[in-house]
Each structure stands twice: as C-alpha cells, then as structure tokens.
C-alpha positions in Angstrom: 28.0 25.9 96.2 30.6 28.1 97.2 29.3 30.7 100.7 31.2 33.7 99.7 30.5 35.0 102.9 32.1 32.3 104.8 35.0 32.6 102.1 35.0 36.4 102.4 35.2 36.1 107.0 38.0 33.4 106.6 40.2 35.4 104.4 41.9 37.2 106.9 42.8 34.4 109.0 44.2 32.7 105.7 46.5 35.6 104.8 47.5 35.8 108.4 48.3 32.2 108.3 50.2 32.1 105.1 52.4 34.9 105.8 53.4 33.4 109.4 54.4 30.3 107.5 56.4 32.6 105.4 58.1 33.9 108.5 58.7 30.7 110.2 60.0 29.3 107.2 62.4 32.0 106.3 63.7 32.4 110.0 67.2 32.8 110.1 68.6 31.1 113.1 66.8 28.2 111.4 69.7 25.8 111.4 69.5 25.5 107.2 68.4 29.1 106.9 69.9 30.4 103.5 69.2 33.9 105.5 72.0 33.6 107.8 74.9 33.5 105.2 78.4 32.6 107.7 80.7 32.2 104.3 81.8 34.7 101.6 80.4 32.4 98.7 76.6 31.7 100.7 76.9 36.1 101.7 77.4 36.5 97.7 74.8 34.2 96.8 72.3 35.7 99.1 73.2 39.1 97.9 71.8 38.0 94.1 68.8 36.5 95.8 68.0 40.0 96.9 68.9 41.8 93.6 66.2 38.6 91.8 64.0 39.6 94.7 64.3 43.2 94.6 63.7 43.1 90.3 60.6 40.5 91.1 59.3 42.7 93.0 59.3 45.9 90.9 57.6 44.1 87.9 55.1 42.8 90.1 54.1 46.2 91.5 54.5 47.9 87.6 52.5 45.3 86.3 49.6 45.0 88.7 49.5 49.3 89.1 49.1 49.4 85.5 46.2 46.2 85.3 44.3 47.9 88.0 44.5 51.4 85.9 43.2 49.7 83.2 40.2 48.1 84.5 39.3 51.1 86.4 39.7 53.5 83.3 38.6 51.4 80.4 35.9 49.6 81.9 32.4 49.0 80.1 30.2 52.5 81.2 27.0 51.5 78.4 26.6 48.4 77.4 25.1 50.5 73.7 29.0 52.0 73.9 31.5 50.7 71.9 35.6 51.3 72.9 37.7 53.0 70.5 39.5 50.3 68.6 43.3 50.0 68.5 46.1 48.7 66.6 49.4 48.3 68.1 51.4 51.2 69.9 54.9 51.4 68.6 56.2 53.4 71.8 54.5 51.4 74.4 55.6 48.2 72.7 59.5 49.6 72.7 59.0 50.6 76.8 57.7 47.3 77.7 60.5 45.5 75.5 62.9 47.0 77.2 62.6 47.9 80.5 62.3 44.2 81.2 65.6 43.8 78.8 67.2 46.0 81.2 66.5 44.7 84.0 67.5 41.2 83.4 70.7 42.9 82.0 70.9 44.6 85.5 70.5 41.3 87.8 72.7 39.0 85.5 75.9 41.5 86.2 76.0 40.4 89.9 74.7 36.9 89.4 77.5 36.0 86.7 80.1 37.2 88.8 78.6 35.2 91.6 78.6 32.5 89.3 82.3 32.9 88.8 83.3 33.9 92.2 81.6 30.3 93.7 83.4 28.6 90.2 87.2 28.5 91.9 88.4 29.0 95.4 90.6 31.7 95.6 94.6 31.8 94.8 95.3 32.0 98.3 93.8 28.6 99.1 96.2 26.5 100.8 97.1 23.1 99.5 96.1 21.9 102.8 93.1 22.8 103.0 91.5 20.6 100.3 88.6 18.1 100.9 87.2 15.3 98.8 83.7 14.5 99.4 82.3 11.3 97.8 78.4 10.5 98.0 77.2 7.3 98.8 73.3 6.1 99.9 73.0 7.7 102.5 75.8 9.3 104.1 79.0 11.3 103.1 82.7 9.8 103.0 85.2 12.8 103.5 88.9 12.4 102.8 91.9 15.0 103.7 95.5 15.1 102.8 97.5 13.6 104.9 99.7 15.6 107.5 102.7 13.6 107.1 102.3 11.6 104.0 101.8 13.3 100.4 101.0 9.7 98.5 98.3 9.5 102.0 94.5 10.1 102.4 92.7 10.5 105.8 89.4 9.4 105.4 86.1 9.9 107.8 82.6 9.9 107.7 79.6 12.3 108.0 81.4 15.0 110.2 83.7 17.1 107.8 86.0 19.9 110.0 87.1 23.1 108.6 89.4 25.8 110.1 87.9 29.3 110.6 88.7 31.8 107.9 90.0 30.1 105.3 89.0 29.1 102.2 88.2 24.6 101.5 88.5 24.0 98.3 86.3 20.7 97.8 86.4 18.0 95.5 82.7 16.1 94.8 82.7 12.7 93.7 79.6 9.9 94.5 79.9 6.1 94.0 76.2 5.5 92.8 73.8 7.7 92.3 73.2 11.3 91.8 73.6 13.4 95.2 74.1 17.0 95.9 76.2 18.7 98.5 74.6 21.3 100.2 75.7 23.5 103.3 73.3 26.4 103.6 74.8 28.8 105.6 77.7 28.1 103.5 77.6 27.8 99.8 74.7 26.8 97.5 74.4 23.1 96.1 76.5 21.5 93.7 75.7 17.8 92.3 77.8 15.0 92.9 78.1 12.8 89.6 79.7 9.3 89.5 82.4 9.4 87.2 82.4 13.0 87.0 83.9 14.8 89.0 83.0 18.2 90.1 84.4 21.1 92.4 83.2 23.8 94.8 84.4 25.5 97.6 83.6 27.6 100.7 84.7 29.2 104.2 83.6 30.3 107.5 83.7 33.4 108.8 82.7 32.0 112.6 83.4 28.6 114.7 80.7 26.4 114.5 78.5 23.7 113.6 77.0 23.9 110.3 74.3 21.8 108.7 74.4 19.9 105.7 72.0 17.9 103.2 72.4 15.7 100.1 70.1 18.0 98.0 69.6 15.5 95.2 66.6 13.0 95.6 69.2 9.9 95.7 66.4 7.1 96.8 64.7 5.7 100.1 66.7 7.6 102.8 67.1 10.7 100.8 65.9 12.7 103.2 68.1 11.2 106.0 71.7 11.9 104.2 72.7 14.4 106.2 76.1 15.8 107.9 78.0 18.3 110.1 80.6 20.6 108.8 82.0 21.7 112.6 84.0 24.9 112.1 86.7 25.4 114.1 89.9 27.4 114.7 93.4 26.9 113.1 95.2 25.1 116.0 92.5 22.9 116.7 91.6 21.7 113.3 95.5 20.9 112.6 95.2 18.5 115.9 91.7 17.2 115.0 93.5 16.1 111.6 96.9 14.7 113.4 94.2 12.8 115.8 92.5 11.4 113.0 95.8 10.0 111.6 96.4 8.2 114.4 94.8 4.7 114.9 92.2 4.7 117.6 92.4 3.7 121.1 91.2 -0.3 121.5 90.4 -1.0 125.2 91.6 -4.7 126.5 88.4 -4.7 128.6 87.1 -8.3 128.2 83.7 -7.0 126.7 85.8 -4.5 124.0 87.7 -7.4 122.6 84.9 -9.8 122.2 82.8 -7.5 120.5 86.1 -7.3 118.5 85.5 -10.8 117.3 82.1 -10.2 116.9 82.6 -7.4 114.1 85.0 -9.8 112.3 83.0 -12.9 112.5 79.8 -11.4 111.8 81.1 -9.9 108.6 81.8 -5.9 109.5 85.0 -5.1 108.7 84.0 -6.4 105.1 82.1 -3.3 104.8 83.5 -0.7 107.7 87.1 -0.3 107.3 89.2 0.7 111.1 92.1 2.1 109.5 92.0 5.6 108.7 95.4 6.4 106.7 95.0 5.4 103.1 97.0 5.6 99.8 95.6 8.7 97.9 93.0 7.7 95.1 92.1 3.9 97.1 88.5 2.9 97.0 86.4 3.3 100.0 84.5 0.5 101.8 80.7 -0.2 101.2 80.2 1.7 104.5 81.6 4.3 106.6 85.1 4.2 108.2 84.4 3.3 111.9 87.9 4.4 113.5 87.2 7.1 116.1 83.6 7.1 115.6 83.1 6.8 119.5 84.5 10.5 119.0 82.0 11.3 116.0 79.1 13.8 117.4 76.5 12.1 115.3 75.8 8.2 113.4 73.8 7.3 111.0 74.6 10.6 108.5 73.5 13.0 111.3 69.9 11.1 112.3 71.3 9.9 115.8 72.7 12.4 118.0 75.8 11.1 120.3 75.9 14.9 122.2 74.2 17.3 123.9 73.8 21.2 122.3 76.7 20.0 119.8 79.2 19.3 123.1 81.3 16.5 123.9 79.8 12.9 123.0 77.9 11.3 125.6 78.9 7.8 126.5 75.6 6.9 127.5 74.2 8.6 123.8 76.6 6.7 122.4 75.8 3.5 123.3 72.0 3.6 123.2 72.5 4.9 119.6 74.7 2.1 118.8 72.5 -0.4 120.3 69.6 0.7 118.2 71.4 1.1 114.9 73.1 -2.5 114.9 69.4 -3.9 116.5 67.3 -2.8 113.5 68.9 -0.1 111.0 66.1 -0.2 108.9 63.4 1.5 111.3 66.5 4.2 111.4 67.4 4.3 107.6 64.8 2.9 105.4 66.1 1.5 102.8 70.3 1.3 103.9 72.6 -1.2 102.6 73.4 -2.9 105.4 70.0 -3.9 106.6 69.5 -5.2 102.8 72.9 -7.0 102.6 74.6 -7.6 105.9 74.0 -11.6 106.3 73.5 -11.1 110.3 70.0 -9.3 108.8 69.2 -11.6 105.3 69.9 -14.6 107.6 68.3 -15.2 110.7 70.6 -18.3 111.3 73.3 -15.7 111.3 71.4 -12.7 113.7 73.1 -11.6 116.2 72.1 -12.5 120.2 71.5 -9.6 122.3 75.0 -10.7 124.2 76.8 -10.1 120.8 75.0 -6.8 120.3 75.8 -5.5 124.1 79.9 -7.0 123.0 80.1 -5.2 119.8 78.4 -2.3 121.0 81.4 -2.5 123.9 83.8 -2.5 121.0 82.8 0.4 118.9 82.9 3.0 122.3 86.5 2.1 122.4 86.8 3.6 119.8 88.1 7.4 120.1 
C-alpha cells in the first residue's frame, strides 16, 4: 500500500526536480536550443511557439479556475440534499463554443503566415546561394553551384557553409529512406523523400557554427546523422567555395602515396569519390566525397571531432579519428554501410594490416 505520507514529504523534491529538468532542457545556449533562434524563419517560428504557448496557457488557467469554483461551490453539504437539476444552458454553451473558436482563429493568423513565410525563400535570394542536400544512412551529401561552371556541381559532405545574412534557398532530396533536415537555431524540420523532392530555406543573422540533425528515425545510426552548418561571412564563403573546386593537395611523401594504393586496391574509391567538380544532376557515390576532408572539422556525420572549440583541424585529431573509423566503423556507426559491405570488413582474407591502416590513414591527411 501506498504511504501517503512518504508520498506527500517527497512531493516537493519531485516538483523541484521536474521543473529543473524543464530548465536544463529548455536552456538556450544549448547547442540545438529552439530558444535561441539566429535565422528570420527559426525567430518566426519561435514567435508562433509563444502565441500556442501563450493560448495554452490561458485555457489551462480558465479551465482549472472554473473546475476548482465548481467543486468548492457545488459540492455535497447533506448527504439527505438533493442539487437542483439542470438541462443545458444555451448562453454558457455559446461562451464556451466560442471563445475557444476564437482563439484558435487568433493563433492560426500568425502560424499560417509562418507557414508561408518558411514555404519560399525570399525574391531577393541570389541564384548563388542555392544548396542541394541529399540524405543518405547516415550522413548528409551537400552540393553547390559551381563558381565557374553553370552545367557544374560542387559536392561535400557533412559540413554545409553559408554566408552571413543572406537567405539559402535549399533543395532536399534522400537516396533511401525517409530523413529529415533539421537546423534548430535555424529553421524547423522538413522531410527528405526519395523521389520527391522537397524545398526549404533559411539564413543567419551571426557567423557561426550551427548544429544539425536528421530528425526522421531513418534506422540503426539515426541518432548519429548529424552535421555542421558553419556560418560565415561573404568573402570567406566565396573562397571556401573556390577552394572546394579546386582538387586537393596529394603529398609525394612515401607513406601518402602508398596509402594511395591502398584506397584503390582495397576497394575505396568504389564508394568515396576524390573529385569534387561534377556535372549538375550526376549520382553521388555510396559514401561521402573524401577530397579535402583532412580540412573537414568533423567525420563520421559530426560523431568524431577533428578540432578544438570549432577551430582549425588538429592533425593529431585528425589522424587518431581516422585510425579508429577505418579500424572498426561499426563500434562508431552501428549499423553503416561500409562496415556491412566493404570487403576489407565481410572478408577477413581481405582486412587490412595495421601498416596499410597507418598508409591510408597517411593518405587521407593529405588531403586539404
């Protein structure tokens, strides 16, 4: 049985404890705080949060003033009395019809126009300033016009850049499954359907970097799909993109360009592509596009961390991340393709010697 007392001491410290997780929960420097909009489209969308919140709110206290008026005022005095019997009240019937009529009327003004504001980026989004986003399990393929080439694609991984104050207009495909592209401090979520394509957009008002999550239960590694959209200004997006045309640096060291024959003879480049310049509308490779990822602030869809405070990449990050991910993906990324496929992994004829892992890992750092 049930101690009331006990129940009735320990009250306090459970209401104390829920409404600290609450708190902590709805902190917002929290890095996927939906509290700390940076963007027009996440401000606007947090501003009808507030008006639901603020409607919620008001019913809640109506409702529960008038339940605790009547128990107080029609409660049982004898049990020999007998209450007055009603039937129906035409005007309190009418008030309580549509009050809450008006309210919803109220909040649905600024969430449709939310709803149409996040539809279509604006008519002074720049041409340039597109962004295709494609799904796959589990990380992000990002592809940008080209510069220099109209018919050409620039395609990268996992780390999507955006120049300050200006609105990306963002095209969302996925190659499998369902996903869901989801940059809290940003915009709201938006599904990624194969086959159908869908669009979205957003902007920030500040430089920096800005988390992101596939907000779609997609499988195993759901939970580990993650990316970086890394805000920065004007000048130094248009050279980030001009960089990222460019093929990466290969090093002639000895170690760089066996581990160079190591990724072709141990069946990489069949799924990691080196070349970022594409034609427009190509098919992607089964995994992410490896040139300059020595240069990429993260691996494995933002799990591994190649920086410090979101700095310059660490050489020394860099290669213990590397070492680990090509060792055993799978205690990384349950679940990922390339433990489940890659023939260096399905055959252990084929897996590779810790001299083959130290070459390749060689290669890949040369790789800025």
């Amino acid at each position: 049985m049930l101690n009331f007392n006990k129940f009735k001491q320990a009250t306090p410290l459970l209401l104390t404890l829920i409404i600290s997780m609450v708190f902590v929960a709805c902190y917002p420097e929290h890095n996927q705080s939906t509290f700390d909009a940076r963007g027009p489209v996440a401000a606007k969308q947090l501003n009808v949060f507030w008006w639901i919140l603020a409607g919620a709110a008001i019913v809640f206290v109506l409702v529960e003033a008038v339940l605790a008026y009547s128990i107080i005022k029609y409660r049982r005095k004898d049990e020999s009395e007998t209450p007055k019997q009603t039937h129906g009240n035409a005007k309190l019937e009418f008030v309580w019809t549509s009050l809450p009529a008006l309210m919803l009327i109220i909040i649905a003004i600024p969430t449709i126009n939310t709803l149409f504001y996040a539809a279509e980026p604006p008519k002074h989004a720049l041409e340039q300033h597109t962004l295709q986003a494609i799904g796959h399990q589990w990380w992000f393929e990002f592809r940008y016009p080209s510069p220099n080439e109209s018919d050409k694609e620039i395609v990268t991984a996992n780390e999507v850049y955006i120049p300050v104050g200006y609105p990306i207009s963002i095209q969302l495909d996925s190659v499998d499954v369902i996903h869901s592209f989801w940059v809290p401090k940003l915009a709201g979520k938006v599904d990624m359907v194969p086959s159908e394509g869908n669009t979205m957009w957003f902007e920030a008002d500040k430089p920096g970097v800005y988390y992101g999550q596939c907000a779609e239960y997609c499988g195993d590694s759901h939970a580990n799909m993650r990316f970086r959209v890394v805000a920065v200004p004007e000048n130094e997006f248009n050279d980030w993109l001009t960089y990222q045309s460019t093929p990466a640096n290969e090093s002639s060291d000895p170690l760089a360009l066996s581990g160079k024959d190591v990724f072709k003879t141990a069946g990489c480049s069949g799924c990691h592509a080196l070349k970022t310049v594409v034609n427009k509308g190509s098919k992607g490779r089964i995994g992410p596009n490896l040139a300059h990822v020595a240069s990429r602030r993260h691996l494995a869809a933002g799990v591994l961390t190649n920086s410090e405070d979101g700095g310059l990449v660490n050489d020394s990050y860099l290669q213990e991340n590397l070492r680990n991910w090509i060792k055993d993906p799978n205690s990384i990324k349950p679940g990922n393709i390339m433990a489940a496929q890659g023939v260096v992994y399905t055959n252990p004829d084929r897996k590779l010697t810790e001299g083959e892992i130290s070459a390749l890992v060689g290669y890949l750092t040369t790789l800025k």
